[in-house]
DRENDO-1510 file (C-alpha; in Angstrom, 1 decimal, always signed):
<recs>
REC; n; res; u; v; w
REC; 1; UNK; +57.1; +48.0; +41.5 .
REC; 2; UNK; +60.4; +49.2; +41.2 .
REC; 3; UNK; +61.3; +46.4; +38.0 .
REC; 4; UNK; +58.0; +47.1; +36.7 .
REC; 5; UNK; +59.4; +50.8; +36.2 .
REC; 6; UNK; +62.4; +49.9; +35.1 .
REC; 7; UNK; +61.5; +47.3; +32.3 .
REC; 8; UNK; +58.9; +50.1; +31.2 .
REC; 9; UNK; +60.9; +52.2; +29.5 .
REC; 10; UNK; +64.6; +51.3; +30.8 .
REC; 11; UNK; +66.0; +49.9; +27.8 .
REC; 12; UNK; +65.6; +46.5; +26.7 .
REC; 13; UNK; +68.2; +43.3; +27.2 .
REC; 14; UNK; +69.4; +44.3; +30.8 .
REC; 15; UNK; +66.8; +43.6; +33.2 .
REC; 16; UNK; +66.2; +40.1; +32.7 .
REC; 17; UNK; +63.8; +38.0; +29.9 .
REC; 18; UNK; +60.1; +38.3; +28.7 .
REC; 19; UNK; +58.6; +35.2; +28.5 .
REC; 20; UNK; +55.2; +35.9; +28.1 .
REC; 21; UNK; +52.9; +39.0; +27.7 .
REC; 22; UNK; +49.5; +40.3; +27.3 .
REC; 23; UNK; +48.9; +43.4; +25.1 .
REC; 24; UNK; +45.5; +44.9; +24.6 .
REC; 25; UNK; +44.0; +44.8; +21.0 .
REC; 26; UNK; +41.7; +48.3; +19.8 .
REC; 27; UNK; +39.7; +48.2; +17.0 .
REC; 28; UNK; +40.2; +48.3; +13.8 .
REC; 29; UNK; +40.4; +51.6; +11.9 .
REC; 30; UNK; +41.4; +51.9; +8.5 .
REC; 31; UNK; +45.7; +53.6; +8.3 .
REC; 32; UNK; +45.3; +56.5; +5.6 .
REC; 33; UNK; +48.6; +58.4; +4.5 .
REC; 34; UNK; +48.3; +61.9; +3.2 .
REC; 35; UNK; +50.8; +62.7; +0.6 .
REC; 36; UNK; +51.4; +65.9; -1.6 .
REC; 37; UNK; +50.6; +65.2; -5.0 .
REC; 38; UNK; +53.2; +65.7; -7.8 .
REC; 39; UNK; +50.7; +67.0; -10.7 .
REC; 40; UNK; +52.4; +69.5; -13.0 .
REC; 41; UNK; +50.0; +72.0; -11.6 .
REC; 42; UNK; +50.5; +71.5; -7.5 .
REC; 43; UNK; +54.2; +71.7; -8.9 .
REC; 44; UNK; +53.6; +75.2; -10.3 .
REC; 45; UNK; +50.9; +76.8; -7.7 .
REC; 46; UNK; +51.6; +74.8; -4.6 .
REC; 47; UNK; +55.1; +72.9; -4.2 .
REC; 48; UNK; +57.3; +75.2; -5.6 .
REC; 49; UNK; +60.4; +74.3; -3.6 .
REC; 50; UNK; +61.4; +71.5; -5.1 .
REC; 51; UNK; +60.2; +67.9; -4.2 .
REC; 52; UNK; +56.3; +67.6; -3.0 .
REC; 53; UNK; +57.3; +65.1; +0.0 .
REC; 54; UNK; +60.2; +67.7; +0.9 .
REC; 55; UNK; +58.9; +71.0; +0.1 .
REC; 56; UNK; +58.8; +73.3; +2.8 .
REC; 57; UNK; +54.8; +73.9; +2.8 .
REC; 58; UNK; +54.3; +70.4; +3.7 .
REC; 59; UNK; +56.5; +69.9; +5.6 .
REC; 60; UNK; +55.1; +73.0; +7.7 .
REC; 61; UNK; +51.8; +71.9; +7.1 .
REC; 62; UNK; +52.7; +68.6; +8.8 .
REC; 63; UNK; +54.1; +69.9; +11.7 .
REC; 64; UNK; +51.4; +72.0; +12.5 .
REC; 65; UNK; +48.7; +69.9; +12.3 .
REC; 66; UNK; +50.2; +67.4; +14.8 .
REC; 67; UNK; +51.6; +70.2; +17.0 .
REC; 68; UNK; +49.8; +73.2; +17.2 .
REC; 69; UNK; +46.7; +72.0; +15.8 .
REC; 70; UNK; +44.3; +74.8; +17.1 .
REC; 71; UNK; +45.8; +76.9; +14.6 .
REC; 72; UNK; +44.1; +74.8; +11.9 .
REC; 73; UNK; +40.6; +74.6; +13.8 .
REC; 74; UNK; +41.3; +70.5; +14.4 .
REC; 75; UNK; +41.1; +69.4; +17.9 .
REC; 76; UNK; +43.9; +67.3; +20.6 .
REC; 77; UNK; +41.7; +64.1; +19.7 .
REC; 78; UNK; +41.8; +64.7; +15.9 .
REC; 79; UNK; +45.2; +65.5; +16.0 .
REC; 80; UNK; +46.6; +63.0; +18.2 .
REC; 81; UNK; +45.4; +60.0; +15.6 .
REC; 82; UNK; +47.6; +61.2; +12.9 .
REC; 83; UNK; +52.0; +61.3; +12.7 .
REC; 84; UNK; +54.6; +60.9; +10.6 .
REC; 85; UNK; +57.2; +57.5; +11.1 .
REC; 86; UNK; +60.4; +58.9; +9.6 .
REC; 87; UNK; +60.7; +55.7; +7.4 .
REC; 88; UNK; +57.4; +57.1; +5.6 .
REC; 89; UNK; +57.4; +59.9; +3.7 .
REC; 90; UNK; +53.7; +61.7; +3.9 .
REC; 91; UNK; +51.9; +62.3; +7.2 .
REC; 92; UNK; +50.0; +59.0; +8.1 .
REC; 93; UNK; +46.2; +58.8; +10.3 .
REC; 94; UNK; +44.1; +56.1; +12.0 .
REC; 95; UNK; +40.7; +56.5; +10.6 .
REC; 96; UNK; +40.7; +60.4; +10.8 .
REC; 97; UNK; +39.5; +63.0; +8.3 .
REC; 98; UNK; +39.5; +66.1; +9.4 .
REC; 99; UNK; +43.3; +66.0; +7.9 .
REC; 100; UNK; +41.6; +67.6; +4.5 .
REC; 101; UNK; +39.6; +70.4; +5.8 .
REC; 102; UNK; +42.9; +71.6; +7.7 .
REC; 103; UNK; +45.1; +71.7; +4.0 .
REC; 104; UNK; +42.3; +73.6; +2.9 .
REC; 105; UNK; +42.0; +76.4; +6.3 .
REC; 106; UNK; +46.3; +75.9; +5.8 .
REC; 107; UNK; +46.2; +76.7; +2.4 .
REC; 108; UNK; +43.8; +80.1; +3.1 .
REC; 109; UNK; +46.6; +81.2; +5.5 .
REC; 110; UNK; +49.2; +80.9; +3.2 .
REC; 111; UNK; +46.8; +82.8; +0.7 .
REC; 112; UNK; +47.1; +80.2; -1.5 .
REC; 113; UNK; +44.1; +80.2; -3.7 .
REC; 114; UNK; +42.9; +76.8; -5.0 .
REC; 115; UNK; +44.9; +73.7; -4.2 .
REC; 116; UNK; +42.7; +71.3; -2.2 .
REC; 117; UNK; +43.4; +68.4; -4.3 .
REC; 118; UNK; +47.4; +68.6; -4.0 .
REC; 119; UNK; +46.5; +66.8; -0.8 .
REC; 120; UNK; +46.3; +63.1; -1.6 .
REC; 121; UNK; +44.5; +59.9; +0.2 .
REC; 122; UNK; +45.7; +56.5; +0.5 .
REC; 123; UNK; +44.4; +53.7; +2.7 .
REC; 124; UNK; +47.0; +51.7; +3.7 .
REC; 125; UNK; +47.6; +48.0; +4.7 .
REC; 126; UNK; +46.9; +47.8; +8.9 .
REC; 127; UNK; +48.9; +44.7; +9.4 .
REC; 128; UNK; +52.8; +44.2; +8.6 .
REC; 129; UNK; +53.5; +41.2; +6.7 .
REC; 130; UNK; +54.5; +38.1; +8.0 .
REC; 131; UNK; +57.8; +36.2; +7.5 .
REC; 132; UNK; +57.9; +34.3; +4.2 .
REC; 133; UNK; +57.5; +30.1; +3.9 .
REC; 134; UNK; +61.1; +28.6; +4.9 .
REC; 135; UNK; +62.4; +31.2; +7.0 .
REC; 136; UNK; +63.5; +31.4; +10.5 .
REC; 137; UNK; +60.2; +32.7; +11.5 .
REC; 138; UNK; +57.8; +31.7; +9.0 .
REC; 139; UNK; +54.5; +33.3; +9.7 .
REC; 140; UNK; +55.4; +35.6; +12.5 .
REC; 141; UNK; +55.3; +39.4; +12.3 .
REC; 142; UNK; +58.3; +40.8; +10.8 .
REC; 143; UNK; +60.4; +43.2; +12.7 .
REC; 144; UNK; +60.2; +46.4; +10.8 .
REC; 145; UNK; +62.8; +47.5; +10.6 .
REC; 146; UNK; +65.3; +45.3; +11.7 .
REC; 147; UNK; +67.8; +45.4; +14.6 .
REC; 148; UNK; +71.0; +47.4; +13.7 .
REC; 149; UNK; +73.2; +49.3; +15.0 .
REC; 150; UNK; +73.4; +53.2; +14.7 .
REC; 151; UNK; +77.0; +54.1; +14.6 .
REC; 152; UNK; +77.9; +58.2; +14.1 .
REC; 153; UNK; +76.8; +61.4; +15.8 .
REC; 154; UNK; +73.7; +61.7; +14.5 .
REC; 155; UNK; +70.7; +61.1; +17.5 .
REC; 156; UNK; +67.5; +61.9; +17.9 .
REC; 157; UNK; +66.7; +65.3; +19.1 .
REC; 158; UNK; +63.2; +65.6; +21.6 .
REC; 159; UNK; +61.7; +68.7; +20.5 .
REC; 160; UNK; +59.3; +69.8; +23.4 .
REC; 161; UNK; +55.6; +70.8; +21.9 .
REC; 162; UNK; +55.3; +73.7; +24.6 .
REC; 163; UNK; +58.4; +75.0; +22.9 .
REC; 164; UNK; +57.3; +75.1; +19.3 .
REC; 165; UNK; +53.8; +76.5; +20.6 .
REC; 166; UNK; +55.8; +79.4; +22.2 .
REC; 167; UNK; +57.9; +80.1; +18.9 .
REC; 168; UNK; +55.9; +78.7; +16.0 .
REC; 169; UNK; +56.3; +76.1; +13.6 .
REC; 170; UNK; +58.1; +78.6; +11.2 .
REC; 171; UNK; +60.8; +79.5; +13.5 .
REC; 172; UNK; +61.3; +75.7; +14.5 .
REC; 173; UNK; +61.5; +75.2; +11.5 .
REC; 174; UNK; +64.2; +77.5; +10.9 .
REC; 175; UNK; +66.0; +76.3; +13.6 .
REC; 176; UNK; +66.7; +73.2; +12.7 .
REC; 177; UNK; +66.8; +73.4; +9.3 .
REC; 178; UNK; +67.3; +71.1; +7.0 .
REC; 179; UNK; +67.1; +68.4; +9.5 .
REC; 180; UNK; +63.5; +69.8; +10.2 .
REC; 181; UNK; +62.4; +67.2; +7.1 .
REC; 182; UNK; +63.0; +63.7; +8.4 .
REC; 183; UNK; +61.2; +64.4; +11.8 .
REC; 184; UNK; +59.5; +61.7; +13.7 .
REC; 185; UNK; +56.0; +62.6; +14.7 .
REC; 186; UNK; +55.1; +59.9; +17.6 .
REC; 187; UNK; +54.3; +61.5; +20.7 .
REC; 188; UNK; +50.8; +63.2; +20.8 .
REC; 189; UNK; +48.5; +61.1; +23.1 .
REC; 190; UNK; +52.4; +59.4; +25.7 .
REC; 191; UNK; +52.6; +62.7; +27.0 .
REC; 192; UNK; +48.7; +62.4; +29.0 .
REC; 193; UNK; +49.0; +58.6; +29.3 .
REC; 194; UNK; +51.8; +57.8; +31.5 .
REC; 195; UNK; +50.7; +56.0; +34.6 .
REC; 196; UNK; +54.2; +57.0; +36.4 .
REC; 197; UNK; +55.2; +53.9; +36.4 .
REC; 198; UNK; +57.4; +53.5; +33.9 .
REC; 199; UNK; +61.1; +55.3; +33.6 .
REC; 200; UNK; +60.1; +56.7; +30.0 .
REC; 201; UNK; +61.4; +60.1; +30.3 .
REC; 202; UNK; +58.9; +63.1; +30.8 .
REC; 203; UNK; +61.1; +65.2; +27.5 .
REC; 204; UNK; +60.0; +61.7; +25.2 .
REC; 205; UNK; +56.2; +62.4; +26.8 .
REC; 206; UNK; +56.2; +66.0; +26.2 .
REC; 207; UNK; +58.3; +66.3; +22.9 .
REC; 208; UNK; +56.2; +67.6; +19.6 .
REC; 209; UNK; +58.1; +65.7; +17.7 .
REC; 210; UNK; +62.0; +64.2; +16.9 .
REC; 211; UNK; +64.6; +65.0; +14.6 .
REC; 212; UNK; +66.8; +63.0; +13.1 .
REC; 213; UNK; +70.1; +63.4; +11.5 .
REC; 214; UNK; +71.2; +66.4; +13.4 .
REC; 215; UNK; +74.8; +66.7; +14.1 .
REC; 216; UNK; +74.8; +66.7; +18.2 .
REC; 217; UNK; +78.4; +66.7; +17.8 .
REC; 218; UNK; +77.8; +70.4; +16.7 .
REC; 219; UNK; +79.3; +73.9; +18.2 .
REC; 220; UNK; +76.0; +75.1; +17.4 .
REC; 221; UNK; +73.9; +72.8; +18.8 .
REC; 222; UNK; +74.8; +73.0; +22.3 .
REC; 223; UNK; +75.8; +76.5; +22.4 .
REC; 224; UNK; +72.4; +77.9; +20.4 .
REC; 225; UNK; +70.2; +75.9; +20.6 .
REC; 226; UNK; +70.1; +73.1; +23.4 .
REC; 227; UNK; +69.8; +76.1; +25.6 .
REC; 228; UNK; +67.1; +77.3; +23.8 .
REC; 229; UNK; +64.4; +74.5; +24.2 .
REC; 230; UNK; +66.0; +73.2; +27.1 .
REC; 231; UNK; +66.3; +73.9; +31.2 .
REC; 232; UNK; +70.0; +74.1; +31.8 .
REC; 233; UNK; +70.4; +75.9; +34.5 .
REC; 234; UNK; +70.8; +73.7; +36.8 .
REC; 235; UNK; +74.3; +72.0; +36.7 .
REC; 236; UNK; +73.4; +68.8; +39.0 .
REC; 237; UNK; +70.4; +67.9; +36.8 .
REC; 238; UNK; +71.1; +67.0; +33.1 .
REC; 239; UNK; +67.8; +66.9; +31.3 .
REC; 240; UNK; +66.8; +64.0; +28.9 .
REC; 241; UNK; +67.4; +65.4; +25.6 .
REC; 242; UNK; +67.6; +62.6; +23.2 .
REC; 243; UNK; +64.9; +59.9; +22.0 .
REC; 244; UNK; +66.2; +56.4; +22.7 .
REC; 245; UNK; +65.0; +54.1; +20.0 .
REC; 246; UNK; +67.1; +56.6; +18.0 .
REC; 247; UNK; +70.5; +56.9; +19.9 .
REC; 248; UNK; +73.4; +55.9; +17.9 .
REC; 249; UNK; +76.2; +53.9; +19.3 .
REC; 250; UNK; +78.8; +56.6; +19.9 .
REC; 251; UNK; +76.1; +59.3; +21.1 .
REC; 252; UNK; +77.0; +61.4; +24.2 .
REC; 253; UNK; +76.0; +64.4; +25.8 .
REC; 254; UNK; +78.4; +67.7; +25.9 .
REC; 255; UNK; +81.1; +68.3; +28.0 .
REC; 256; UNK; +81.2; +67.5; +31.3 .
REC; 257; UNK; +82.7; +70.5; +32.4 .
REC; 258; UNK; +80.7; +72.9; +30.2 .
REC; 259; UNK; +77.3; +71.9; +28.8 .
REC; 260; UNK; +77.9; +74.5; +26.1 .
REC; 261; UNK; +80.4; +72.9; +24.6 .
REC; 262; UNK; +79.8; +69.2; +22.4 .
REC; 263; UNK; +81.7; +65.8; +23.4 .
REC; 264; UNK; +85.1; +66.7; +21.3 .
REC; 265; UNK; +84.7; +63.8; +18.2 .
REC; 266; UNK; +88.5; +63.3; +18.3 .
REC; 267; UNK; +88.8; +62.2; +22.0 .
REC; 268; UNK; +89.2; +58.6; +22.8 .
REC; 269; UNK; +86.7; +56.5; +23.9 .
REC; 270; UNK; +88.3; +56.5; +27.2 .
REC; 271; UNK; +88.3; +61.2; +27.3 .
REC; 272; UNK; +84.6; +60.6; +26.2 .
REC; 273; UNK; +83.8; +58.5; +29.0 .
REC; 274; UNK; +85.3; +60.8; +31.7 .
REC; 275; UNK; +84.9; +63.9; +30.6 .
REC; 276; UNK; +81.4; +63.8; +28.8 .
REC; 277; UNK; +77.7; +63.2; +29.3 .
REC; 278; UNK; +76.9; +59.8; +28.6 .
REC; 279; UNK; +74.4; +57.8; +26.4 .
REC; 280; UNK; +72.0; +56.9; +29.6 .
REC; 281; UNK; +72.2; +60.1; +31.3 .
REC; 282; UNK; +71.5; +62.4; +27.1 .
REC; 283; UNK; +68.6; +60.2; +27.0 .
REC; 284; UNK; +66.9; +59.5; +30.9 .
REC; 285; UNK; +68.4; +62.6; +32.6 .
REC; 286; UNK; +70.7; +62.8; +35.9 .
REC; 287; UNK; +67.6; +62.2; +38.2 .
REC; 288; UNK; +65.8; +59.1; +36.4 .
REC; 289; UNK; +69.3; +57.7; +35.7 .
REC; 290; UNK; +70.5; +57.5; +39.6 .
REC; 291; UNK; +66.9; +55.6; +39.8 .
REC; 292; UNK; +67.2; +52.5; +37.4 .
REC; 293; UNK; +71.2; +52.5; +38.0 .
REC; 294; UNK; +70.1; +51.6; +41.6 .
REC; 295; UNK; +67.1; +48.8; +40.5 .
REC; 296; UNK; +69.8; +47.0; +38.5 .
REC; 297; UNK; +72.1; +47.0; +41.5 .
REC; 298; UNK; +69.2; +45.5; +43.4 .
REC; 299; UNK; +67.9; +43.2; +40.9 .
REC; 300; UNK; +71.5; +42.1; +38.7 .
REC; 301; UNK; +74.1; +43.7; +41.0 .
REC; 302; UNK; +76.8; +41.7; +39.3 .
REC; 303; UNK; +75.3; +43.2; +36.0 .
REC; 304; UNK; +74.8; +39.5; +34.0 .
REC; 305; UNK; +72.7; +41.1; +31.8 .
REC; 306; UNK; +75.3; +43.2; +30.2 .
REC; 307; UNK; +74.8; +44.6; +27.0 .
REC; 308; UNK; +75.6; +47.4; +24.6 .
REC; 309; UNK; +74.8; +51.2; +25.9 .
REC; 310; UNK; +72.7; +49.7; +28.7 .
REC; 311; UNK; +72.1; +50.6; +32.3 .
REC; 312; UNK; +74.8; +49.1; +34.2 .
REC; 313; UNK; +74.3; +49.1; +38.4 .
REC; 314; UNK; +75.8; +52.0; +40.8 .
REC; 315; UNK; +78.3; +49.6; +42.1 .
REC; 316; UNK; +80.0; +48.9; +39.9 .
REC; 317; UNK; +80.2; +52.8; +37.9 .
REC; 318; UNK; +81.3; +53.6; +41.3 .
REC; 319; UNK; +83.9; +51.1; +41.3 .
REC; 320; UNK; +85.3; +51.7; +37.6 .
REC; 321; UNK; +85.4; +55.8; +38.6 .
REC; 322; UNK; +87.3; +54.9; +41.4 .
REC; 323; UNK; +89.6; +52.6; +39.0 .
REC; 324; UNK; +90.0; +55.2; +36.7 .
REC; 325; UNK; +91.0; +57.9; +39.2 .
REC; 326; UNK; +94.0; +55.3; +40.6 .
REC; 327; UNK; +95.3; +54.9; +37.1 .
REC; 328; UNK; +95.5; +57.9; +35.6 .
REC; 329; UNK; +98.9; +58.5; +34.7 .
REC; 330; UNK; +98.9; +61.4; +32.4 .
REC; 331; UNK; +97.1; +64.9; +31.6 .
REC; 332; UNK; +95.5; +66.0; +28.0 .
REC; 333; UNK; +96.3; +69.7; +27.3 .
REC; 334; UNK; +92.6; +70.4; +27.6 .
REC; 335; UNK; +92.3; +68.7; +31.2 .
REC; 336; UNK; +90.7; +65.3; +30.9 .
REC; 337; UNK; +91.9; +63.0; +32.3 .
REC; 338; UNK; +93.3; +59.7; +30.8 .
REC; 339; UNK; +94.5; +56.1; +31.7 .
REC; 340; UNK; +97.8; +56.1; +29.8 .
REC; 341; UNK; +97.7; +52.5; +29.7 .
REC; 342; UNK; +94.2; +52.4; +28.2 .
REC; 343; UNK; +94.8; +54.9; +25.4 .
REC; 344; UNK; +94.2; +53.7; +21.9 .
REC; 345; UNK; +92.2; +50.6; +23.6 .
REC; 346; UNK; +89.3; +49.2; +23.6 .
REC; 347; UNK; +89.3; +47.5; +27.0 .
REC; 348; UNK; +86.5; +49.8; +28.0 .
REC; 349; UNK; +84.1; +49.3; +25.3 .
REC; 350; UNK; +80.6; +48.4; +27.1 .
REC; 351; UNK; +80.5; +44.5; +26.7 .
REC; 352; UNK; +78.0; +42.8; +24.6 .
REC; 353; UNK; +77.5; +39.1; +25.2 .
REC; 354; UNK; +73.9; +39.7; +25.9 .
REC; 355; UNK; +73.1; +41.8; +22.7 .
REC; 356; UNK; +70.6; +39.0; +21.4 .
REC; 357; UNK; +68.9; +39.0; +24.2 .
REC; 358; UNK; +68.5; +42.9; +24.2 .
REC; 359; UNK; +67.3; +42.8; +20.2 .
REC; 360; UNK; +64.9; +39.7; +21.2 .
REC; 361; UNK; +63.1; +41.5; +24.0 .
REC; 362; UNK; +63.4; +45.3; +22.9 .
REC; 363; UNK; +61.0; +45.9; +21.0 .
REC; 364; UNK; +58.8; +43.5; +24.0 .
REC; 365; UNK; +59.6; +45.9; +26.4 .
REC; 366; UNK; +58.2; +49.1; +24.6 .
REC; 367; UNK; +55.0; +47.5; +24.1 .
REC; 368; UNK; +54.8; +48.1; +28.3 .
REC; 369; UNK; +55.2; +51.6; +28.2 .
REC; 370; UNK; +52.5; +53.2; +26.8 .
</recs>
């Protein structure tokens, strides 16, 4: 049980290899996007801020619709068929159509007269293509889209829906702005699935929705907002904040020391590493962390499956924390420790012999979890 939890949600690539698997087929319903029109007319009377895909009515019309839907007199169900992949630009549904009543019960609040066909309809194609003739994987299912690495400080931010129902779309909105455009609207239906057994974190189950391209790096993110939408009060139990799937490479929490305060973007790799949050713990928690850091000591205790950012067993943290307190030779200004033989360095670096095997079987292992 305890594997079965783990590969469910705790990162692909470290826990061993799929080989085979059985996933359950629904039936079909047509995929329909929603996009704002770009007439001359819903230009002048409608989207007035610019781009239609960008303009701050849709976009608020979007996010309410799949988070507060009430508002708009559509139900969970109705709502919960619909969201918004971040690579697409218009708000996307599965065979749903109470999406044009709501513009038009939207519209009325906004006392916006006329304006019900600025809301466009699109069926779109249900199946991704496959690979063309000749290639490596000629009539397979194309990854879409494909493995890379995210390098920066940009991650994805787990809004929590309870949240944005207590404040309103508007002030979210306000928030985060500008990011509040690219957000990734896949939660809905994870957050009442979940059969516990899985290590997805309960802030990915309960989030309204995921922003992309903030800077977490940010004086104000962690000392305005994080605080805001998040339970920080207790200092033992860092809470999942970011979305996996969307974690780039040098991603960490804040401080250490001071969860107000972000990860410093000029410290070495080695400051980060000691005096800073890290990757697992922004994105499973302190508590969920402990758990699957404990299954891979059981299961790969002389961590085999070693890869890039991935969970790594207690042992052998404990040992490289014990390591680090025996070498350090010298003292920042601002109280971090470092190993003055490792500064400037890479010896550190997470290693990544297995990285094909954690791009084969990622995207595998998600289609456990919900």
């Amino acid at each position: 049980m305890d594997l079965w939890y783990a590969i469910r949600g705790g990162g692909g690539g470290t826990w061993g290899v799929v080989l085979s698997m059985h996933l359950q087929l629904h039936d079909y319903v047509p995929r329909v996007g929603y996009p704002p029109s770009s007439s001359e007319e819903c230009s002048a009377t409608v989207f007035t801020g610019g781009s239609p895909f960008s303009d701050p009515l849709y976009i608020e019309f979007m996010a309410t619709y799949v988070m507060t839907p009430s508002v708009l007199n559509v139900t969970v169900h109705q709502s919960r068929a619909c969201g918004h992949p971040h690579t697409a630009p218009e708000l996307q549904c599965y065979g749903e159509e109470a999406i044009s009543q709501a513009w038009i019960t939207f519209l009325q609040m906004k006392n916006i007269t006329g304006g019900a066909e600025c809301l466009g309809r699109n069926e779109l194609g249900g199946i991704l293509p496959s690979s063309p003739l000749g290639s490596r994987f000629e009539g397979q299912i194309n990854d879409d889209p494909s493995p890379a690495f995210a390098a920066g400080a940009t991650n994805g931010v787990l809004v929590p829906k309870a949240w944005v129902e207590k404040v309103g779309v508007q002030s979210a909105m306000n928030m985060f702005s500008p990011m509040f455009i690219s957000n990734y609207y896949a939660f809905g239906s994870a957050a009442v699935t979940s059969d516990q057994a899985n290590s997805v974190s309960q802030a990915h189950r309960d989030a309204g929705t995921m922003i992309l391209g903030f800077d977490t790096e940010s004086e104000t993110f962690w000392r305005d907002i994080a605080p805001e939408i998040f339970d920080l009060q207790d200092k033992t139990k860092f809470p999942p904040i970011f979305g996996s799937n969307q974690g780039a490479n040098g991603m960490t929490g804040p401080r250490k020391d001071d969860w107000t305060k972000p990860c410093p973007g000029n410290w070495t790799f080695e400051e980060r590493l000691a005096g800073c949050v890290s990757f697992q713990e922004s994105i499973y928690g302190t508590e969920t962390l402990k758990r699957l850091e404990a299954i891979k000591k059981v299961v790969d205790p002389n961590n085999m499956f070693a890869c890039n950012n991935c969970i790594r067993p207690t042992e052998e943290k404990e040992e490289e924390a014990a390591s680090d307190q025996e070498e350090v030779t010298t003292q920042k200004d601002d109280g971090v420790a470092v190993k003055e033989d490792d500064v400037g360095s890479t010896s550190s670096y997470p290693r990544m012999s297995f990285i094909a095997i954690a791009m084969m079987i990622g995207t595998a292992v998600n289609c456990f979890v919900y």
